[in-house]
N, C-alpha and C positions, 0 to 999 in steps of 0.2 A: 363905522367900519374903518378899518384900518388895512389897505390894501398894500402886499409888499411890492406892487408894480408902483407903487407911487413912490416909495425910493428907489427905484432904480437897479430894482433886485434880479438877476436875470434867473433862467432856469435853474442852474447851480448853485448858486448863491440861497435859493429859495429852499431847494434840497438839500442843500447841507444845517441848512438852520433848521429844516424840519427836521433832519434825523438825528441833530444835536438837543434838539428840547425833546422827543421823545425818548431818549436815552436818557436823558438825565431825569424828567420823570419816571423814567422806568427803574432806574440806580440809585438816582437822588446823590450822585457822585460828578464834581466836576469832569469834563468829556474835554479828553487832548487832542491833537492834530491827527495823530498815529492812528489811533481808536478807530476816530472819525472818517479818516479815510478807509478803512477795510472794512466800517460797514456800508458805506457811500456807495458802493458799486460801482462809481464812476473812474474804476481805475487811476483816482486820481493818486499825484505823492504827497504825502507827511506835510510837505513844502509848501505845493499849491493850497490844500486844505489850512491851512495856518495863514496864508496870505486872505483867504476869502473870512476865515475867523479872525481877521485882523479889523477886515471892514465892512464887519459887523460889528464889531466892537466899538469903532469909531463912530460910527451912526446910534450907538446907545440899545442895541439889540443883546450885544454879549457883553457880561464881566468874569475879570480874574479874579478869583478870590485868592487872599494875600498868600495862602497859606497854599496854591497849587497851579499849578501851570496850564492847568483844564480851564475851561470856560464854563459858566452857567449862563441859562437867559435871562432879562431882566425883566420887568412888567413890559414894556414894550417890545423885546423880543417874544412875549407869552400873546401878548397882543397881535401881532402879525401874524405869527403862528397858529389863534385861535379864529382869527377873521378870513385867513385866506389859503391855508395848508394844512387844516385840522381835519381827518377823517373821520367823520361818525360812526360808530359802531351802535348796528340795531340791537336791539335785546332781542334773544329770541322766546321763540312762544313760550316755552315752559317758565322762565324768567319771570316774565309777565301774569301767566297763570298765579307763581306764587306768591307775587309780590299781592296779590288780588287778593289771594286769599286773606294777605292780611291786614286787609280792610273787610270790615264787615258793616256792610252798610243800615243793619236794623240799629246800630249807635247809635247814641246821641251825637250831637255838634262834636262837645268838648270830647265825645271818648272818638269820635271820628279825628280831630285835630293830633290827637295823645297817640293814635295806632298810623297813622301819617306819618307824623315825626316818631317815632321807633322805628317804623319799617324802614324810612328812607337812610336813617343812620344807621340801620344794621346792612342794608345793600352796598351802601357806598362806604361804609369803614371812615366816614365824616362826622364830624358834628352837623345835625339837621337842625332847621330854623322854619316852624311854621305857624305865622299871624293867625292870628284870632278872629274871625267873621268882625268886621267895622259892627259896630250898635244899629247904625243907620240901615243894615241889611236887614232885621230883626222886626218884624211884622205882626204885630202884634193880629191874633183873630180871636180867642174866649180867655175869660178869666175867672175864675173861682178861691175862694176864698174858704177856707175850712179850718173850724176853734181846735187848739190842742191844749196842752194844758202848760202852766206856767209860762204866760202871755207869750205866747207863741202861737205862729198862724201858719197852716201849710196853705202855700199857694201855687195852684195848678194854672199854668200859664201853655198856651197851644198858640205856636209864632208859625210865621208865615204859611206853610201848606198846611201843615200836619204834625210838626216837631211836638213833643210835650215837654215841658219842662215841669219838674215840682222844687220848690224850697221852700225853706222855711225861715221866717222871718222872725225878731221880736218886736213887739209890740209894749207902747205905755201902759196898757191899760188891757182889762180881761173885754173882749168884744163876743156878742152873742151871736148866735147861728144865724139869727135872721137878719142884723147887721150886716154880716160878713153877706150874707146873700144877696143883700142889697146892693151893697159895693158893686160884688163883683157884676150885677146886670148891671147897673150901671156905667161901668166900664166898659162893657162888651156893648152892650149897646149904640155906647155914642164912641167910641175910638176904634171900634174894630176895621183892623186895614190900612192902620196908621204906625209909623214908628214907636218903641220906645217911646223916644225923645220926643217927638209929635204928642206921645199922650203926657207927658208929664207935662209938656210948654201949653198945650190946651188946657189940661185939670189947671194952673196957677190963672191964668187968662180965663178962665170960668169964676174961676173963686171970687176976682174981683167984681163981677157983671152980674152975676146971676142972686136973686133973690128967694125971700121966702121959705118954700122948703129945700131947697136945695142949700139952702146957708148951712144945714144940719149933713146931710147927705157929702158935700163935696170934702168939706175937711177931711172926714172918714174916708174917703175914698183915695184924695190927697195923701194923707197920708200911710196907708196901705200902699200905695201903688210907688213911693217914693223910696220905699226897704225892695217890693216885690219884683220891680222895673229895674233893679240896680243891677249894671251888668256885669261881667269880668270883671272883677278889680286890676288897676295898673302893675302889680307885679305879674299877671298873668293875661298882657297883651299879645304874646307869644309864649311857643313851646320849644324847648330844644332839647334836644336827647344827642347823645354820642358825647357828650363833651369828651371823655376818655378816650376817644378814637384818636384822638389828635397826638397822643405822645407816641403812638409807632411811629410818629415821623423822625427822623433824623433832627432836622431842622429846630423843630419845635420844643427837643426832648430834654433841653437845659431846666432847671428851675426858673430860671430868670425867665426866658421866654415862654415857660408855660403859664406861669403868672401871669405875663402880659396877655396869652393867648385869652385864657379864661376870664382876665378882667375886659375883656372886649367881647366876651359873649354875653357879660353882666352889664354891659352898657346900654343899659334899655335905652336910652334915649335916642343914642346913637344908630343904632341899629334899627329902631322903630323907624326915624327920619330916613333911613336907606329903604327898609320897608315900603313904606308910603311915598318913596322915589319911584321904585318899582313898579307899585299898584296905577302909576301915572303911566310908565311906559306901555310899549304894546310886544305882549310874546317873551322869553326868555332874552334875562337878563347876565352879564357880567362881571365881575367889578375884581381886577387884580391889582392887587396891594396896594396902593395911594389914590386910587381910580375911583375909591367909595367916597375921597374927599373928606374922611375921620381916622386921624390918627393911630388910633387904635384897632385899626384893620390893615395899619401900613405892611405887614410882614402874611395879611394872609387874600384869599381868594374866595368869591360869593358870587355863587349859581343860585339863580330864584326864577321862576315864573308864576303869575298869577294861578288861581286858581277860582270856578264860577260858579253861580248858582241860579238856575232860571236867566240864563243866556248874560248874567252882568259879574264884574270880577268883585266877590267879595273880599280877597285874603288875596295871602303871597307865600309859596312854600321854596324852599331852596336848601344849599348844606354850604355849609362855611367849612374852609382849609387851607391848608399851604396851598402857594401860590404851584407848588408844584403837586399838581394833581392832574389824573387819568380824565383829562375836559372830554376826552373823545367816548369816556364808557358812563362818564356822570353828570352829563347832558341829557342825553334818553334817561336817565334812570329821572332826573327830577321831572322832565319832559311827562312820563308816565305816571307817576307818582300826583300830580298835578291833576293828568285826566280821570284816574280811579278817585280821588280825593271826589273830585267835581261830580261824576258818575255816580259815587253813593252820596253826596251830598241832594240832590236831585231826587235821587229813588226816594226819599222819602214827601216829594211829592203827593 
């Protein structure tokens, strides 16, 4: 937290810098003295207001851009402003009702994940960001194994409560009905209630110890469950929808920095390490412009909070933007978006 009593900000001083970053998010236009003061209320002149935007400025709160005599705030003045003079604005109930709607919890995971991030980038007019359930949450309980033709195998995978999953896999070689049925009691049998990953590091750990008939049994099963158990692939650790939102900004709406924008929503790597930042903290998260510590987010802003399942956080949803953005109306929205996520993630207990 970043408190503006700790520099030394008196009531004035406080008030004017809140009513200068919420105009300028609201215009996206540097804000001069003059402005400033008639909508200040505090009677004050052109003069005084300019003296107190003078040292704000000094303190690294405000900058001039070269090209206007108005001030903007900087990550630190967004920072003060978001810690200690941001007012929340609730949703109200109808808000909430539709935003519900468009979640439909009979989903799966992934179509739950995909109508998440749609919705929250169509409410907030952002690019949304929402992580992929970790592997390690994925629990494995039945498995089945079923022949199709041209060595392919569908398999019916049922993880944690109730979820069903089906894919379909290739296989080396044509396997028979009662194979594949083997396998899969097998599997259910002795890993059910264990991760993924639990059951793959058990089947190799088996392979080497175990004898006899099972020398025949575990390959097959090994193998099967090595295509079947393969989770998300890495280009789709996360989801994001809105990326288009981002050119009604001003800011953003050059070629040059829209490229930069979008080559920073493609930095998987980047952005997964901010992710897995997140999923470490406790409760919603921050991060304006240099503050994520990756370059490539130097010019924007990231609202996340986790998101649970069976009372533990598996994921992280949030929207990325300019650093000038409505924190007061797109905090609740990801605030909520996060509990409905959680809410039908759960129903299908």
């Amino acid at each position: 937290m970043t408190d503006a009593a700790a520099f030394g900000l008196n009531e004035r001083s406080q008030h004017l810098l809140k009513m200068l970053v919420e105009r300028y998010i609201r215009e996206g236009q540097p804000v001069g003295s003059r402005a400033l003061s008639k909508d200040s209320g505090l009677n004050l002149s052109p003069a005084t207001v300019r003296n107190v935007m003078a040292d704000l400025e000094e303190m690294g709160m405000l900058v001039a851009p070269h090209t206007s005599a108005g001030r903007v705030p900087t990550s630190l003045g967004y920072r003060v402003f978001i810690d200690s003079l941001l007012t929340v604005q609730s949703l109200d109930a109808i808000e909430v009702r539709r935003m519900e709607g468009s979640i439909d919890p009979d989903q799966d995971t992934d179509g739950l994940i995909r109508s998440a991030s749609n919705m929250l980038s169509s409410v907030t007019h952002l690019a949304s960001i929402v992580m992929i359930p970790k592997r390690d949450a994925i629990v494995l309980r039945h498995v089945e194994f079923l022949p199709l033709s041209d060595r392919r195998v569908l398999v019916i995978l049922v993880v944690n409560q109730s979820e069903v999953q089906n894919r379909i896999i290739p296989v080396h070689r044509e396997y028979t009905a009662t194979e594949l049925q083997h396998a899969g009691n097998y599997l259910t049998a002795h890993f059910a209630g264990m991760t993924l990953d639990q059951v793959r590091d058990a089947l190799v750990g088996q392979l080497r110890e175990d004898e006899g008939r099972l020398r025949e049994l575990l390959p097959l099963a090994l193998d099967l469950s090595k295509a079947a158990f393969r989770t998300t692939p890495p280009s789709e650790d996360y989801v994001v929808a809105g990326e288009t939102n981002l050119m009604e900004f001003e800011e953003l709406a050059d070629l040059k920095k829209l490229r930069e924008t979008f080559e920073a929503l493609a930095h998987k790597r980047e952005l997964l390490a901010l992710m897995d930042k997140c999923m470490q903290a406790e409760g919603l998260q921050i991060f304006i412009g240099e503050e994520s510590g990756f370059g490539v987010l130097d010019d924007l802003s990231v609202v996340t909070t986790p998101y649970r399942k069976e009372g533990g956080v598996i994921g992280v949803l949030g929207v990325i933007g300019p650093t000038r953005m409505a924190y007061e109306r797109v905090i609740p929205i990801v605030d909520v978006t996060a509990k409905l996520l959680s809410s039908a993630l759960n129903y299908k207990r």
